[in-house]
C-alpha positions in Angstrom: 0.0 0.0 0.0 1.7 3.5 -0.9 2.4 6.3 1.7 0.0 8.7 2.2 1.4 11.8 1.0 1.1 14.5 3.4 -1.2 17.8 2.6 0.1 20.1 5.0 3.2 22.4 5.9 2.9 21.8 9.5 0.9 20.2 12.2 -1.2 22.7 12.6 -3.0 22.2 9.4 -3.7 18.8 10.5 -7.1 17.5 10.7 -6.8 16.2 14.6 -4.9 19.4 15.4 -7.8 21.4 13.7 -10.4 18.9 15.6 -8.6 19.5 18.9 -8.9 23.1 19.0 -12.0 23.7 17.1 -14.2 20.5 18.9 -14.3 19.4 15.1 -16.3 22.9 13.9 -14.0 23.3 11.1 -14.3 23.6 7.4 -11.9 23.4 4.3 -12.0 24.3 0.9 -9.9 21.8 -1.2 -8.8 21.3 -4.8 -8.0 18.0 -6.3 -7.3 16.4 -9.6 -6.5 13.1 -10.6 -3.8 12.6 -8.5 -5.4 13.3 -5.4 -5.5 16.5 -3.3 -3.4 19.1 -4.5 -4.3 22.4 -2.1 -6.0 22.7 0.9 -7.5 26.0 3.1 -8.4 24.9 6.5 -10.8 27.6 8.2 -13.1 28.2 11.3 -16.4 30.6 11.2 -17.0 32.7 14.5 -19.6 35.0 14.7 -19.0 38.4 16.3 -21.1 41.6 16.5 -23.3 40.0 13.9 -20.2 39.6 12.0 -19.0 36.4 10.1 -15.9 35.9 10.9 -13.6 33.3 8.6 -10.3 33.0 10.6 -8.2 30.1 12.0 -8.1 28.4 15.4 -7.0 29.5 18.7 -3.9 28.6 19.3 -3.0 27.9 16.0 -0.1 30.1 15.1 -0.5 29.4 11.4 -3.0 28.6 8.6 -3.6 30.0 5.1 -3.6 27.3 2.1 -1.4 24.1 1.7 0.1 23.5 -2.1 1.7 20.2 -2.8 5.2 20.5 -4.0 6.4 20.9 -7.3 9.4 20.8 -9.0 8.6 22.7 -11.7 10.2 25.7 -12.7 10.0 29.0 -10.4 7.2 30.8 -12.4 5.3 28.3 -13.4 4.9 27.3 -9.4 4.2 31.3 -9.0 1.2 30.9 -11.8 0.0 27.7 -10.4 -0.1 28.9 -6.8 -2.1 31.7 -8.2 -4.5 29.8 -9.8 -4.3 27.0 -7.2 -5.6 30.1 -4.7 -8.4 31.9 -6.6 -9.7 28.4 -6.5 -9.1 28.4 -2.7 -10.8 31.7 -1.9 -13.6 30.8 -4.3 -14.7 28.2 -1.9 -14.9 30.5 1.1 -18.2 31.1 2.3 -19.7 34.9 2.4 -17.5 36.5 5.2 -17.4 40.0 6.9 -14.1 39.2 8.3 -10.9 37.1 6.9 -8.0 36.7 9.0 -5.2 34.0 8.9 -1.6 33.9 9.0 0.0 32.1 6.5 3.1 29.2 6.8 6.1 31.4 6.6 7.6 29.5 3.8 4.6 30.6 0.8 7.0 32.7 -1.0 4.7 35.2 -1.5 1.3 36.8 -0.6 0.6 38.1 -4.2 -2.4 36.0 -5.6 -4.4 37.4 -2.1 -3.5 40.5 -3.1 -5.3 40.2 -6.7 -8.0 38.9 -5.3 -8.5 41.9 -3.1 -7.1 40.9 0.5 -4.6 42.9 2.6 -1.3 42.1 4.2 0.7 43.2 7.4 4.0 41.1 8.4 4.1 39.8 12.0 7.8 38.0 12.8 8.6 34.4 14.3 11.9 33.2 15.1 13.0 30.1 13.7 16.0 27.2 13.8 15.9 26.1 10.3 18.7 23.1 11.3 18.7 21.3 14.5 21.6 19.0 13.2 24.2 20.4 15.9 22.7 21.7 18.8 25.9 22.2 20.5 26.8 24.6 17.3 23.2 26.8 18.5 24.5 26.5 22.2 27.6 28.4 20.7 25.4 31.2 19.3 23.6 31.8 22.2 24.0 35.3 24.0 26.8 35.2 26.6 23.9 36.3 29.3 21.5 33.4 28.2 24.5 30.2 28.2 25.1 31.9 31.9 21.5 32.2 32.7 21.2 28.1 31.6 24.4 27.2 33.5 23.4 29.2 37.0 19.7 27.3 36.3 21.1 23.5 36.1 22.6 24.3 39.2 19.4 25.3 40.8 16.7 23.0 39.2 15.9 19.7 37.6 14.2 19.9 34.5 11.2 17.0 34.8 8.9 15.6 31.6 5.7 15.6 32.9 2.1 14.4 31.7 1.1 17.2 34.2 -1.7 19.2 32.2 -3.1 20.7 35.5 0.4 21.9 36.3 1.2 23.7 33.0 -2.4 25.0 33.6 -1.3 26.4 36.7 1.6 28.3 35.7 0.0 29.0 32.7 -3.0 31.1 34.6 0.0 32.3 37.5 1.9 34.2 34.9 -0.8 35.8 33.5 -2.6 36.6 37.2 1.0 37.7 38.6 1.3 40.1 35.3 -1.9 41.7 36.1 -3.1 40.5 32.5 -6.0 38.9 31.6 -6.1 35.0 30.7 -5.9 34.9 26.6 -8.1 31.7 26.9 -10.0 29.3 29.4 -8.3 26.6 31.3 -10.7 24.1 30.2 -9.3 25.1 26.3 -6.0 24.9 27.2 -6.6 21.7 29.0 -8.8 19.7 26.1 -5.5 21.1 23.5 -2.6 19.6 25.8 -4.0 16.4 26.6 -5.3 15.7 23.3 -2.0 16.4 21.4 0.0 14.6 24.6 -2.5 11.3 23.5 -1.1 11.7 19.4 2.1 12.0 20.5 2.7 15.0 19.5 3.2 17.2 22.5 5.8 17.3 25.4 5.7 19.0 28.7 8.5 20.1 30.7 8.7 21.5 34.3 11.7 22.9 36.0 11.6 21.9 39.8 13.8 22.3 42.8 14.6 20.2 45.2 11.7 21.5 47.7 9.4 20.2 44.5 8.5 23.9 43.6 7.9 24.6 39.7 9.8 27.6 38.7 8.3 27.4 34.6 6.7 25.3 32.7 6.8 24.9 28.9 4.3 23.0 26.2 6.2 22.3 23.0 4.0 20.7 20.3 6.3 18.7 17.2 6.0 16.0 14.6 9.0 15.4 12.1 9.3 18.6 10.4 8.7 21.0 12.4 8.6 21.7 16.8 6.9 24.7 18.5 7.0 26.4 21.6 3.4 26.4 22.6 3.0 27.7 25.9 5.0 29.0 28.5 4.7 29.9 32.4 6.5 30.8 34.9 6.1 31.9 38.8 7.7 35.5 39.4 9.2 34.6 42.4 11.6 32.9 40.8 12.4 34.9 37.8 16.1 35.0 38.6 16.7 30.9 38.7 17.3 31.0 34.7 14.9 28.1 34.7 12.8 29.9 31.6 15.9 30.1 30.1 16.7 25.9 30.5 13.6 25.1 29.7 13.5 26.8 26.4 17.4 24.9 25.6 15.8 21.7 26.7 12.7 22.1 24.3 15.5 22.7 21.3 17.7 19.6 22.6 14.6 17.8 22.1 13.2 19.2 19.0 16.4 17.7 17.4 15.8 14.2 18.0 12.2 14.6 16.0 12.2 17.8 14.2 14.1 19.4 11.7 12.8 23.0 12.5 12.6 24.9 15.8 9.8 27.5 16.1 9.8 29.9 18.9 6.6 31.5 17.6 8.1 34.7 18.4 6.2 37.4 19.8 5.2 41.6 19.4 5.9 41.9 23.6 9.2 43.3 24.0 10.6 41.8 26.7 9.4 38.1 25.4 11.0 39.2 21.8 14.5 40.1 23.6 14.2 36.8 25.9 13.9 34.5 22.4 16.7 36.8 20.9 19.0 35.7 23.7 18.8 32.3 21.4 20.3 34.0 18.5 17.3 32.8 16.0 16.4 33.4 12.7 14.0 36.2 12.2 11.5 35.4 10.2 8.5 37.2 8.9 4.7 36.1 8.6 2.5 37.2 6.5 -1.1 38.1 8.3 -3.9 38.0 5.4 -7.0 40.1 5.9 -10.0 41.0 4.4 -12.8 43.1 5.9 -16.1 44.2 4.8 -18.0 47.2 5.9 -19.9 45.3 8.5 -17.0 43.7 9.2 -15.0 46.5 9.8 -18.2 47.5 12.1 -17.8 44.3 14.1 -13.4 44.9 15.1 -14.3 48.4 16.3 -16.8 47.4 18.8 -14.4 44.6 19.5 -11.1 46.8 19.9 -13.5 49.3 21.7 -14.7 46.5 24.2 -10.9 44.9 24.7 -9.2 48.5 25.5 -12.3 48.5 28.1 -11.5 45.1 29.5 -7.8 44.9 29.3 -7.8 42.4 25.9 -5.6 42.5 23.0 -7.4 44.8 20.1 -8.0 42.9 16.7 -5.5 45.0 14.1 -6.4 45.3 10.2 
């Protein structure tokens, strides 16, 4: 029986990845010819303000379309990517709102633009090659190798099925921030254990030897790609460096099953300068949008609402 031939960049454009974090309300629009499928556009439709909303999952750093590779020459994979998306966008149901970040590696946001969508970039880091870990731990900031060395003095770093735990410091980092939660424990709980059951997710917990968790981070992987997930930590220990080990032990182990190492980067400062201490790739995304007038409607009395209530504000 042949190998099923993957139709996704990542595991985020997986079915039981979209199932976990969208309790199967999901939808795609697909091409196919004779060969099977040859592009895919995973969505999920919110409604807000009366506003349809087609968008991707929580928790889902990426979407936007899956092509199958080619080997054809440079522009004609340009003009069948084009053609390959009208057909995409097509599909969509009638929207007020679209919103989804494409994989990083879609060369291009062109055909969206022809077809009347917008663009902003957001930025990721990446490791594009976990062959030599011990060639990264060279690149590392001075500051972060002595921030790893002073934690493996002070804490054990523990692999844990503990979902409650990461939920813990999860909802502690946030609380001790003064910020509000970005999602519901029961959310964060139904994602973790589900993609720890696949196999596909890996907790770690940094503990000292009174058995108190300093940080806590969810990596999610399969063979092509690992991504920092979740992190949290508990301010009173901010100065063990443990954030800092945990985030070296997630790329040791990305490199026995990945090939990439995703930080998912991030527009808070402070997080941005704490991944930079890795000495990543930067790497831009590109955040497809397109808004009607009712949609358009719909984000300000959800921006207005958020700056009311302390929540991020929607940006087009």
């Amino acid at each position: 029986m042949a190998a099923e031939t993957p139709t996704s960049f990542c595991l985020f454009q997986e079915p039981w990845w979209l199932n976990l974090t969208t309790e199967g309300h999901w939808e795609e629009a697909v091409v196919k010819n004779s060969e099977g499928t040859i592009a895919r556009l995973p969505y999920r439709i919110l409604r807000r303000y009366g506003a349809r909303v087609v968008t991707q999952p929580r928790l889902t750093p990426y979407a936007g379309p899956w092509f199958r590779p080619s080997s054809a020459k440079a522009s004609n994979q340009f003009s069948e990517r084009r053609r390959l998306t009208t057909e995409l966008l097509g599909q969509l149901p009638r929207f007020d709102l679209f919103s989804q970040n494409l994989w990083p590696e879609i060369p291009d946001w062109l055909p969206f633009f022809w077809a009347g969508y917008s663009q902003y970039t957001t930025y990721t880091n990446w490791y594009r090659d976990l062959s030599s870990p011990e060639a990264l731990w060279l690149n590392f900031l001075s500051e972060t190798r002595a921030e790893i060395r002073k934690a493996q003095q002070r804490v054990e770093v523990v692999v844990s099925g503990d979902v409650e735990r990461l939920c813990d410091l999860h909802e502690l980092a946030f609380s001790q921030q003064g910020n509000k939660l970005p999602r519901e424990r029961a959310f964060l709980r139904r994602v973790a254990e589900g993609a720890l059951s696949q196999g596909h997710a890996r907790i770690a917990v940094a503990l000292d030897e009174m058995c108190n968790a300093h940080a806590v981070t969810l990596i999610v992987f399969d063979h092509r790609s690992a991504h920092y997930l979740i992190g949290g930590s508990d301010a009173r220990y901010r100065t063990s460096g443990a954030a800092s080990l945990l985030v070296w032990d997630a790329i040791q182990f990305a490199a026995t099953v990945s090939k990439l190492f995703d930080f998912e980067g991030s527009t808070v400062e402070r997080i941005s300068r704490f991944f930079r201490g890795f000495n990543p790739e930067c790497v831009p995304v590109s955040h497809i949008y397109n808004t009607s007038r009712r949609g358009a409607v719909a984000v300000s009395l959800h921006n207005a609402l958020a700056a009311l209530i302390g929540r991020p504000a929607l940006r087009l």
